[in-house]
N, C-alpha and C positions, 0 to 999 in steps of 0.2 A: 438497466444499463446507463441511462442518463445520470440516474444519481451516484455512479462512480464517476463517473465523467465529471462532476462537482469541483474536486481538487484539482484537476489537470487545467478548468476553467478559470480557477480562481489562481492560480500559477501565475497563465499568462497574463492576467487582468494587474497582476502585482508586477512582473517580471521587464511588461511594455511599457510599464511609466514611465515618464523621460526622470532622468539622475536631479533633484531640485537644486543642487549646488550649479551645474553646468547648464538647466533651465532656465537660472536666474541669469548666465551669461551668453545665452540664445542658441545654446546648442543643445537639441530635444537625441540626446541618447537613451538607450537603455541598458539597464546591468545585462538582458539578453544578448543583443547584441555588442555589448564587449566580450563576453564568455567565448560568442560565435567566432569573432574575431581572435582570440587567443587558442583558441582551439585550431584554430587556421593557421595559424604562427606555428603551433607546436610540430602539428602534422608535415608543414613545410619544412621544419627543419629536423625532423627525423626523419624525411624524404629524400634528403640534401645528404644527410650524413649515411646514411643506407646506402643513397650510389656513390660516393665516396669510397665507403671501405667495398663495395666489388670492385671499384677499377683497381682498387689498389691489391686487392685477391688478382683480379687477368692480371695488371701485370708483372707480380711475383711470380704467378704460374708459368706464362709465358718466357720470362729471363731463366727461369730455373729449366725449362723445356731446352732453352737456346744454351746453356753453360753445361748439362750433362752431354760428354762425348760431342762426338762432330754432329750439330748440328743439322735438322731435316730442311728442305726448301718450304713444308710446312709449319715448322717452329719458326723460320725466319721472315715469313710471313706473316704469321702470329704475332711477333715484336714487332712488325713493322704496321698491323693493322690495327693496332693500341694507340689509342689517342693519346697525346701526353697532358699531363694536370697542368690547368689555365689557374695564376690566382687569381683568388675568389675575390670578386667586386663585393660593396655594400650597398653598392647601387643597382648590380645585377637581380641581386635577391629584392631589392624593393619593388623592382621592375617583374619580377616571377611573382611576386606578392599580387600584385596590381591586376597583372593578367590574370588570375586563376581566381580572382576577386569578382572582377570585373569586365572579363572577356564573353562572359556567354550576352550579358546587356548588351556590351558595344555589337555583338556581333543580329541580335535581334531587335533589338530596337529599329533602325532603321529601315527595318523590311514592317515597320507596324509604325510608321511614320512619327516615332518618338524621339522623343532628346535622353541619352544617358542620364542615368541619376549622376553621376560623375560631373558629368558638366555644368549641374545647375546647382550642386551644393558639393561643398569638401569636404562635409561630415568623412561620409563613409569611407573614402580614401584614406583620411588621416586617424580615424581609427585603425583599419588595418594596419599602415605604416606602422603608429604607434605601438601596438599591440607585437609588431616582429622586432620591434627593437628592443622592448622588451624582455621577449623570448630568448633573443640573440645574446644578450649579456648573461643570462644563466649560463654558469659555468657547465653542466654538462646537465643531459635527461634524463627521465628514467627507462631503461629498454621498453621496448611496446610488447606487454603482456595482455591477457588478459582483460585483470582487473582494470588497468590505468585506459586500457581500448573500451570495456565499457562505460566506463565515467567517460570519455572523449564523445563515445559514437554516439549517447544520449543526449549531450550537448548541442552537436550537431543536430540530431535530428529535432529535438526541440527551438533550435536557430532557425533549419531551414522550412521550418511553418513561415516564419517572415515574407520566405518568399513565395512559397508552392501556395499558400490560403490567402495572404493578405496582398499580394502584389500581382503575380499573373491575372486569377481569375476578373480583378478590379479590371487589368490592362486592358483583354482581351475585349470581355464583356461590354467595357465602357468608350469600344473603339467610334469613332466618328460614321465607321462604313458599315452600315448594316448586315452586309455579307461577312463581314471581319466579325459583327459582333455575334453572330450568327452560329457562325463553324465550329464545332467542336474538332474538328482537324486542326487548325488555326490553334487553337486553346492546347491540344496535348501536343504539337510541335514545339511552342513555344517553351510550355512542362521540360521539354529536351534540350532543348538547344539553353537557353537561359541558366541552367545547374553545370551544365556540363562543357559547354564552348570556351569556358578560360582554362580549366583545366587540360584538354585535347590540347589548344593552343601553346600553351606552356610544354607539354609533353611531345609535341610537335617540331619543337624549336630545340629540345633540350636545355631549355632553362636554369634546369633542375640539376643538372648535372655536374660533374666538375670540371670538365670537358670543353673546348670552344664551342660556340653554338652552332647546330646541326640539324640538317634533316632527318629525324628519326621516326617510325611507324609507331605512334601513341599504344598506350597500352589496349584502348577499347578495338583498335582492330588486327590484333593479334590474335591468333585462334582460342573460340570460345570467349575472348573479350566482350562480346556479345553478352554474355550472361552474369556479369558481374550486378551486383543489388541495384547497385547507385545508378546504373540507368534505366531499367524498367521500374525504377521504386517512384520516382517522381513522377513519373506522367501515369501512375500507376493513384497516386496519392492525389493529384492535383483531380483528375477523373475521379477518385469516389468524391473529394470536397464538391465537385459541380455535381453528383448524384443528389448529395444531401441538400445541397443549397436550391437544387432547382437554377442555377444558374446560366444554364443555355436548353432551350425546346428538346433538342437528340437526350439532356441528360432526365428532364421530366417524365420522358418517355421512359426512361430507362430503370427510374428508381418505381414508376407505376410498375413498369415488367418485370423486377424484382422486388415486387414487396412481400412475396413469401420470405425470402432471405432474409430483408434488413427487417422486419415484423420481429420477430424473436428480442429483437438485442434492442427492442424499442425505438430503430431510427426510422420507422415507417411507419405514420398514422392515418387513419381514414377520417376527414374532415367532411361535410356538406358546405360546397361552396358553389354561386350562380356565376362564375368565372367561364362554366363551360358553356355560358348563354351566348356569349361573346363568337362563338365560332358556331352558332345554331341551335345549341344543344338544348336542352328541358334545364329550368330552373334546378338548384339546389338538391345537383348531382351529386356523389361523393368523388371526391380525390382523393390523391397522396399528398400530404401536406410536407411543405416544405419544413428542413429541421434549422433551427437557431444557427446563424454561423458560426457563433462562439465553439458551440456543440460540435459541429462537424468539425472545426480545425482541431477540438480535443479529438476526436474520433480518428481524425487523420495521423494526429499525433503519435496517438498509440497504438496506430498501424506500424508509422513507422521507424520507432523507437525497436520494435518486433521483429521488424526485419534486419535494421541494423544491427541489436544485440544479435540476431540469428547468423550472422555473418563474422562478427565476433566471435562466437564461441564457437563457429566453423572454422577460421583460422587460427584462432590461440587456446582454441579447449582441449586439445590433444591431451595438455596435463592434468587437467580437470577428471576428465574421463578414465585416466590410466588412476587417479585419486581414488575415484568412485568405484572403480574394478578391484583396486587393493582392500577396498575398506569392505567390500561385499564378501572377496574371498574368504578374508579373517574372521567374519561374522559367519561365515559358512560353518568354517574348519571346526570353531571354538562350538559350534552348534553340534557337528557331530563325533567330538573329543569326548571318551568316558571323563566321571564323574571324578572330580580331585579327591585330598586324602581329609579336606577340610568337609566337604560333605559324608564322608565316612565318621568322623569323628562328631557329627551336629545329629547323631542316631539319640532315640529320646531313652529311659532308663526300659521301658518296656519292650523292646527291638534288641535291647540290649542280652533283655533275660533270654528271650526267644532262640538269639541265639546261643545262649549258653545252653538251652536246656537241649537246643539242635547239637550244638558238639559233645553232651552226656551221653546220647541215645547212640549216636555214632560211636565214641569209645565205648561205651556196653557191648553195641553190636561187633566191634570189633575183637573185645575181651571175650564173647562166646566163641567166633570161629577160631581162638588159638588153638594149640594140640593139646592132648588130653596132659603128654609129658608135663608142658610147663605149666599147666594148672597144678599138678602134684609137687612139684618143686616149690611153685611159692607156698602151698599152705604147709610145707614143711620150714621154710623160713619163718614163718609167720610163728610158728612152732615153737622156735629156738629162741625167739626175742624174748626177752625179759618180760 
């Protein structure tokens, strides 16, 4: 298992360097995180244009409700509770950019007595920005298929190791307060709140929409909103990386009491270590050893790469599968189709005889049952011939 994990290690080892061009001018980016960032851009602005063309669906629907015949006190209701199109700022979208960027930070950091990344460098803001302006100047998208959602949702999920392996677990673990550093509640709230508080935010306010801005009910607590990927995936993800790493006491515990599981796929080994002398124990006990970090964020990685393709091809595989149905039937049909006229004619010279000599014995057989008459006629013909 580990030695698949090899390329996904050597990925990120390539993918984190800072850019040497923009190094040399003391800005440490990476091609990862530009991708991450344009991937943001995109998704935002095929988010933007999606509620766009609904409002513009209600309110065709609605005026056409209100122009056939006299009008209902429901249809006039209807036009009257359609918001009308606000034009669009370029400042409002830099501001929706920001929040869904940078809202779940602002919104935890201070409860874990931190300063924003935001405050202490512009990096990462003026990527984003950059990265939507960008965006914004391509003349039009490609509809969100498929294929162009898996190339996005891999992106993504290879971006947001940035934060779920290399930035929470550091935060939490390396907090001042013992008890902070402690809690694995502490560690998978944060998993939560941190991915997901700019986006709620932004959906909250209607940012996104075309509409003035409003209080709307975000999409996560709408019914079943609950079970969308994106939020049980990340504290889902950030929880195995502290299984692997050994990163807080609840999760050592937890990968010993699973090491039949992770045993199999190599991420569980049995070590002799005098670490358990420390709490009283007999020298050069065995444990569960801790796995490589590197390792475990590949691990996490292709967790959740898995789940987002799986999400993927739950919402845009429809075609895929209607593909895959067509091409089985035809493989079916063609399978239980008799035999064309080109396999009849591919008969070898001996098959050939076989049946000649089978249709002799048939006309013979059938030249005995004539009647006695026409025997006598022909060899009276036969008679007459020259």
């Amino acid at each position: 298992m580990l030695f698949l994990l090899r390329p996904v290690v050597a990925f990120y080892d390539l993918a984190l360097q800072p850019i040497p061009p923009l190094a040399w001018l003391g800005v440490h980016v990476s091609l990862l995180e530009i991708a991450g960032a344009l991937r943001l851009a995109v998704v935002l602005r095929q988010q933007r244009e999606l509620y766009h063309e609904q409002h513009l669906a209600k309110i065709a629907a609605a005026s056409h409700g209100a122009k056939t015949g006299k009008p209902s006190e429901k249809a006039q209701r209807a036009v009257v509770a359609v918001d009308p199109l606000e034009p669009r700022s370029r400042v409002r979208d830099f501001v929706a950019t920001l929040v869904v960027a940078h809202g779940g930070e602002a919104i935890a950091a201070p409860w874990l007595d931190l300063r924003p990344s935001f405050f202490l460098s512009s990096t990462g803001p003026a990527i984003n920005l950059g990265a939507q302006a960008l965006v914004d100047l391509l003349p039009n998208l490609p509809t969100p298929s498929l294929y162009t959602e898996l190339a996005l949702t891999i992106t993504h999920s290879l971006f947001r190791m940035i934060l779920l392996c290399n930035v929470i677990p550091r935060v939490v673990t390396g907090h001042v307060e013992p008890n902070v550093a402690a809690s694995s509640y502490t560690l998978l709230l944060t998993a939560f709140i941190m991915p997901h508080g700019g986006p709620f935010v932004a959906n909250l306010f209607s940012l996104l929409r075309p509409t003035p801005m409003g209080i709307t009910t975000p999409p996560e607590l709408l019914p079943y909103g609950w079970a969308a990927t994106d939020l049980w995936a990340t504290p889902l993800v950030v929880g195995l990386y502290a299984t692997l790493t050994h990163a807080q006491p609840f999760f050592t515990y937890l990968h010993t009491l699973l090491f039949v599981f992770f045993s199999p796929f190599g991420l569980a080994t049995v070590t002799l270590s005098d670490a358990s002398a420390k709490l009283g124990g007999s020298h050069n006990q065995p444990v569960v050893a801790p796995l490589d970090a590197k390792a475990a964020r590949a691990v996490c990685a292709v967790v959740l790469c898995a789940l987002h393709a799986n999400r993927a091809l739950r919402l845009y595989g429809s075609g895929l599968s209607e593909t895959i149905a067509r091409v089985a039937a035809a493989r079916n049909k063609s399978e239980s189709s008799p035999p064309s006229s080109t396999e009849e004619s591919e008969k070898s010279p001996e098959d050939e005889t076989a049946d000649t000599r089978a249709r002799g014995r048939v006309e013979t057989t059938t030249s005995r049952d004539e009647p006695t008459e026409s025997r006598v006629l022909r060899s009276r013909l036969r008679r007459r011939l020259p």
